[in-house]
N, C-alpha and C positions, 0 to 999 in steps of 0.2 A: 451634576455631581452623582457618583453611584450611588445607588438605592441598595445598601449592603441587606438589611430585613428582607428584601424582595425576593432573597437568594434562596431562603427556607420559604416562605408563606406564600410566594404568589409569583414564581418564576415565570411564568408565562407571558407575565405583565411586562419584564425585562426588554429594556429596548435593546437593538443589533449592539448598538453603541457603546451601551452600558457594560452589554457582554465581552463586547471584545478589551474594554479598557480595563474589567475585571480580569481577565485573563491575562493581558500584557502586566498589570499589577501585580500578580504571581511570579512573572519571568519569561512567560509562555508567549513568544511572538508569536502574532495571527498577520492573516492579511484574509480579502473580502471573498467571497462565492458569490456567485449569480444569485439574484432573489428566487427563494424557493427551490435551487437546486446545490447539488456538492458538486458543481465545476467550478474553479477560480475565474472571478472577474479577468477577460482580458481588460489592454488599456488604449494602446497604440493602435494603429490599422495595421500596424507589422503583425501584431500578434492577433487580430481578429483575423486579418486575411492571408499570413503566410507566417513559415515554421522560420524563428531566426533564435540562436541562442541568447540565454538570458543572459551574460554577460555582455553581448550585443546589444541592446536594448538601452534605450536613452530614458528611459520610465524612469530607474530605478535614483540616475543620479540626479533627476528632477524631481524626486520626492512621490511618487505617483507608485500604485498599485502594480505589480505586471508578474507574470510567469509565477506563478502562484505562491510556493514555498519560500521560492526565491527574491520573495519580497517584501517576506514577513515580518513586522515590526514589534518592538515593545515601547514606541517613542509616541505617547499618550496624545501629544498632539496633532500628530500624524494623522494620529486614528481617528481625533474628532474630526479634520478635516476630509479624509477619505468617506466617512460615515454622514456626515453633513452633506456630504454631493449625492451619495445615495443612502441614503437611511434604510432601506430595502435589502444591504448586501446580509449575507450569510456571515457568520464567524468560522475561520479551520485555522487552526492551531499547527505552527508547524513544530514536529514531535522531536526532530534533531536538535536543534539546541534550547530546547527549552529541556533535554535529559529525559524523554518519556519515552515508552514503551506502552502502547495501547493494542489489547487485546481485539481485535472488534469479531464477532461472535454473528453470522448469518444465521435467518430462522426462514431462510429461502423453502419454497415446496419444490424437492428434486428424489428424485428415484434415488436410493440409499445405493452408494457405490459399493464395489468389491472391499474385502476386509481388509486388503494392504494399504488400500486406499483411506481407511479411516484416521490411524495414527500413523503418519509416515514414518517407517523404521521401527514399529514395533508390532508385531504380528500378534494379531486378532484369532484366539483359539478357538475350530468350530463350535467347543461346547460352552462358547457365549452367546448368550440367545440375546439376539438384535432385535427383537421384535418392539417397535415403537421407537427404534432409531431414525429421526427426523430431519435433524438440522444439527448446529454447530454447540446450542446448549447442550444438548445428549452425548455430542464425541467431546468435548471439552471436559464434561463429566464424569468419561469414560473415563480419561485417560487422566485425572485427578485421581479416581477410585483405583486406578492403576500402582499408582503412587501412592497410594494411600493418605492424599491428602482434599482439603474440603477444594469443590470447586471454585474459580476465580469468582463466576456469577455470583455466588453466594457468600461473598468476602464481605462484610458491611465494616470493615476497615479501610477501603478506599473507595475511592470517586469513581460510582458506576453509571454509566448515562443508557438509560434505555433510547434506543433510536426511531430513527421516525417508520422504520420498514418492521420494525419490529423485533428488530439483532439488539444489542449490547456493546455497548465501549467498556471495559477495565480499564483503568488508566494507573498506573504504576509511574513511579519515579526511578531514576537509574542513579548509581553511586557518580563523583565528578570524574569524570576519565571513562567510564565502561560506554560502551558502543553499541548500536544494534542495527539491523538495517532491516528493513520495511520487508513484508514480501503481499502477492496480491494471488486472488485466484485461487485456483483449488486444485493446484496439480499436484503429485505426489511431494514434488521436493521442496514444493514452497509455502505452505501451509504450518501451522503450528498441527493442527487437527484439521479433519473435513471439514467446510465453511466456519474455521477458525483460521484469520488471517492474524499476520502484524502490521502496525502502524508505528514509526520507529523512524532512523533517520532517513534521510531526502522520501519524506510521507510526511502528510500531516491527516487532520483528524476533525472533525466537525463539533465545534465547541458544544459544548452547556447551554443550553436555551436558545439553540438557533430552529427558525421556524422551516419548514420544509411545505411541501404541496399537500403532503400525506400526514403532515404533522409536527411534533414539536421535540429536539433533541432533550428527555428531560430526565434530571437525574435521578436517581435510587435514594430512597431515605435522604439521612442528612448530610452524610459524609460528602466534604466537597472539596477534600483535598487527596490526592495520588497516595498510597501507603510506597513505602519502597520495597520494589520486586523481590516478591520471596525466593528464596533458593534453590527449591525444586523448582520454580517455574525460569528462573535463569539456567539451571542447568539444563530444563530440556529446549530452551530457546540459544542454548549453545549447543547442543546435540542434534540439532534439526538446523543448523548452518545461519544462525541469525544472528550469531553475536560476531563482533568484528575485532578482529586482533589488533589487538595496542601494539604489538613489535613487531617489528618488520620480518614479515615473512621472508624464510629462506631462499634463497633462487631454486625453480624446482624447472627440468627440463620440458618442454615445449608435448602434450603427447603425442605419441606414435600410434594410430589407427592399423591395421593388417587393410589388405582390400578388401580378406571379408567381412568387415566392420561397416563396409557401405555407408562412408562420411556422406556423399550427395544423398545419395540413398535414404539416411537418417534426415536428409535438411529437408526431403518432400515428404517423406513423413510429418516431419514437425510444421509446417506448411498446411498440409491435409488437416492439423487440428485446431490453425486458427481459422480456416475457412469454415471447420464444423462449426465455431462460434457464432456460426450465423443463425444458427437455431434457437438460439435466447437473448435475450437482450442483455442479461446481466447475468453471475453467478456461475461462466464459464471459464475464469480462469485466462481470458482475453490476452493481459498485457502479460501476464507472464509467461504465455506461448509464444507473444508474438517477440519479449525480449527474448527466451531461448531461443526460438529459430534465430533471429539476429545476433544472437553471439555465437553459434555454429556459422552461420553463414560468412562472419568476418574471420571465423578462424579456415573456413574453405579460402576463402580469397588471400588474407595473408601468407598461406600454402601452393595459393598459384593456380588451386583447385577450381576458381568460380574467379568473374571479375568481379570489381565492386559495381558496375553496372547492370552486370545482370542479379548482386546479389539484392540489389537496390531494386530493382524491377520487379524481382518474383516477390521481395515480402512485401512492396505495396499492394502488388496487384490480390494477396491473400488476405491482407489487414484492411482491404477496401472491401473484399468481398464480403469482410464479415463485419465489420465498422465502418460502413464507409462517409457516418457523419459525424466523425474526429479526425480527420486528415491528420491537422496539425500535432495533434496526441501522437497519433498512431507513427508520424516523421519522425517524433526524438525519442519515442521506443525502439524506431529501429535504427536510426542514429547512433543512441546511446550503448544497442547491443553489439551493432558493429566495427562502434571503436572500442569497447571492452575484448568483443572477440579476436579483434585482429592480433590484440597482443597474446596472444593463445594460439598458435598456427594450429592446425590440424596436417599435421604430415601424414603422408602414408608410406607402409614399408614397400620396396619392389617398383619396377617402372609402371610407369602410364599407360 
């Protein structure tokens, strides 16, 4: 039975089990993480040892754990049973249909980027002095003071989880119907702020009191329910391409690159900066280089420009160079980019 007192006095004590059934008891389907790390339990030898879609997967209609988000339960017995085999697993929340919107906030040590690069899309005047500009608390704060509003960090009206590396979760609820989608990384267009990412739909999130190597996901004061997402902060997580339109977009024509726009040309570029990923382990921005080049590269291919074999070739051979112990990861990021991109051709004007 959940130990609801444990939840203020002595979170820690909180067993995986407890947490994940407290969470599924809010709405918030979870499913398991490896002990002590934020990767999803595989289940199958499919998905330990090769890339197959999760709709492919016999896990799912056998009651069993698989393909992480995509498996995510609020069905209480489930969970005891999944947690009874390993007591050990991790709790992640998956953030799409449980309606959330999680800010997560890096307090990584990285050399302080160029000014564009702080608030994406909103320029950084030189006569703001960056001195002791750090990490993601500092640009997150910036750009609250920008707006003239208190930062999310400092909200003690909803569920803040300090994490186990040392970042922050916000956790906000979304109205019934509004959308968001996840973004990861730290490149200009996909970032709320510098090492300010979202966690939102197809992303989930690393519960309340899950234990890690380095430590214990544990929450901020009392509050330990989501506030619903403030306004300014919905509008600029609509200004920075993160909210998803409820009606169907217009038909919009295919675009038209010039040759001096150098489409190939841009795909080795983008190429060249998941291979620089190889310089850190974390904090570079990985999967979302490695999905943009994969959705340029399907939009070369469905233009005639690149085959799918060789588009398939060049971003393993880049995503191995710089990840090369997530195979199966790094397969349905570019999977996933290539069938996105395909439906986007990249034409070019003039002959070949």
């Amino acid at each position: 039975m959940l130990r609801h007192p444990k939840l203020l006095t002595a979170p820690s004590e909180l067993l995986p089990v407890d947490a994940a059934i407290w969470c599924a008891r809010k709405g918030w389907p979870v499913h398991p993480l490896i002990p002590g790390r934020k990767i999803p339990a595989a289940n199958c030898s499919d998905c330990r040892l090769q890339d197959h879609l999760p709709e492919e997967c016999s896990c799912h209609a056998a009651g069993r754990w698989c393909h992480g988000f995509h498996a995510a339960t609020t069905d209480v017995e489930r969970i005891r049973t999944w947690w009874a085999a390993h007591p050990g697993f991790g709790v992640a929340v998956s953030c799409g249909p449980a309606r959330l919107v999680v800010l997560d906030i890096d307090a990584h040590t990285q050399e302080q980027p160029s000014r564009e690069r702080l608030l994406p899309g909103i320029p950084v005047h030189p006569s703001i002095d960056l001195a002791g500009l750090e990490n993601g608390f500092h640009t997150l704060g910036l750009l609250a003071a920008y707006r003239g509003q208190q930062s999310p960090c400092d909200d003690e009206t909803t569920l803040r989880v300090r994490t186990a590396s040392g970042g922050m979760h916000v956790w906000y609820s979304l109205p019934q119907g509004s959308r968001m989608r996840s973004s990861s990384g730290a490149g200009v267009t996909a970032a709320l702020a510098w090492q300010v990412d979202i966690r939102a739909e197809k992303g989930y999130v690393v519960a309340p009191f899950t234990r890690m190597k380095s430590g214990t996901y544990q929450p901020v004061g009392s509050v330990l329910e989501p506030a619903p997402l403030p306004g300014w902060l919905a509008a600029e997580l609509n200004r920075t391409g993160h909210a998803v339109a409820l009606s169907p977009v217009p038909h919009q024509t295919a675009p038209v690159l010039t040759r001096r726009s150098g489409a190939v040309d841009g795909l080795s570029r983008l190429l060249e900066a998941v291979e620089a990923c190889a310089a850190a382990p974390e904090g570079t921005g990985f999967t979302d280089k490695l999905n943009r080049a994969a959705f340029t590269a399907g939009g070369l291919v469905a233009a005639g420009r690149l085959s799918h074999e060789q588009a398939v070739d060049r971003l393993t051979r880049a995503a191995d160079a710089a990840r090369p112990a997530q195979t199966a990861k790094n397969n349905r990021t570019i999977r996933d980019g290539l069938s996105a991109g395909v439906r986007r051709p990249l034409h070019l004007k003039g002959r070949s």
